[in-house]
C-alpha positions in Angstrom: 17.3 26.7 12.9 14.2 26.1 14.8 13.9 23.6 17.8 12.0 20.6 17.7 10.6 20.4 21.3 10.2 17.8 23.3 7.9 14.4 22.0 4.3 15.7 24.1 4.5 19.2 21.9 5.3 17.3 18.6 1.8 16.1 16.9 0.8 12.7 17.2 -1.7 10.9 15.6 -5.0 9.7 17.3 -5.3 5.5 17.6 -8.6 3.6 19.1 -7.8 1.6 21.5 -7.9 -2.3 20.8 -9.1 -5.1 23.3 -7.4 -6.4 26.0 -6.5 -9.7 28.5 -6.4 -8.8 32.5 -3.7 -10.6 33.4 -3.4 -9.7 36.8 -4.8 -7.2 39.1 -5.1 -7.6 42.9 -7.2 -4.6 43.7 -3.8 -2.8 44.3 -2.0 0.2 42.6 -0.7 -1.9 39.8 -2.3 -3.9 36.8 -1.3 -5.9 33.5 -2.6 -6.1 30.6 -2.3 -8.1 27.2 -2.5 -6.8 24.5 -2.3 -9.1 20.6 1.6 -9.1 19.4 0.6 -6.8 16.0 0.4 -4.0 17.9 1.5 -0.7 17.1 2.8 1.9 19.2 0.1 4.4 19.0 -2.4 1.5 19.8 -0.5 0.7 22.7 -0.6 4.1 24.1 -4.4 4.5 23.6 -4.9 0.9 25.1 -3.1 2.1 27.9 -5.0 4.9 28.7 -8.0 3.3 28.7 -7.2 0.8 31.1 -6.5 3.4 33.4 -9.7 4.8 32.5 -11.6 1.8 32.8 -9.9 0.7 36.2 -8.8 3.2 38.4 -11.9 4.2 39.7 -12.7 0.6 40.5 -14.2 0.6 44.2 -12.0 -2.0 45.6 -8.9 -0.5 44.2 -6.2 0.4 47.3 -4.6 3.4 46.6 -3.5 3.4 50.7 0.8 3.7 50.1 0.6 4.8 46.4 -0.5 8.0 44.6 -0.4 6.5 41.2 -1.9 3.5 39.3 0.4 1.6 37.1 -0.4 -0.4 34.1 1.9 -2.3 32.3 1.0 -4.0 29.1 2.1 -7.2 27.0 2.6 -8.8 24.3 0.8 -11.8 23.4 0.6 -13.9 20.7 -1.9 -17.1 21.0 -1.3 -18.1 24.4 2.1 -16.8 24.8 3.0 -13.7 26.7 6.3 -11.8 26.5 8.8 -11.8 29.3 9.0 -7.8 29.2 6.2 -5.3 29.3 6.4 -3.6 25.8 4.8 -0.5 27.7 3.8 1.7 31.3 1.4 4.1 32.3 1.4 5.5 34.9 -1.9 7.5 36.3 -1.5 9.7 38.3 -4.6 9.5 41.2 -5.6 12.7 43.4 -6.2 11.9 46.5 -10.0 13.4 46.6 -10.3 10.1 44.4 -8.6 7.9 46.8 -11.3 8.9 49.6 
């Protein structure tokens, strides 16, 4: 019987990214996001990423008593958001960035 490995060896498919809200960042090492309720998983993770991509490099950003930049996302549906984050990221940041 052959293993199955753990989920980041196991192929998963490629999803653009979709738009999303700010719905709070203070500059610090953590952000939120919204993202529409229809949402799938895989669009979630990709959405995910690239608010960390688009954000963590931001020159007020204050990585002073964190290493990592967090960003959680929500659901939202009109002007609704959910109570709990439907997912995490979290970036890790070297600190040659953080200088």
């Amino acid at each position: 019987m052959r293993g199955r490995g753990t989920a980041k060896n196991q192929e998963r498919p490629n999803a653009d990214p979709i738009s999303y809200k700010m719905l709070y960042d203070e500059m610090g090492a953590k952000i939120s996001i919204g993202v529409e309720s229809e949402t799938d998983e895989q669009q979630l993770r990709a959405t995910l990423a690239k608010a960390a991509n688009d954000h963590q490099n931001d020159a007020g950003r204050d990585y002073l008593i964190a290493d990592h930049l967090w960003v959680e996302a929500y659901l939202l549906r009109g002007e609704k958001q959910s109570t709990v984050s439907a997912g995490r990221l979290a970036r890790y940041i070297p600190e040659i960035l953080m200088q």
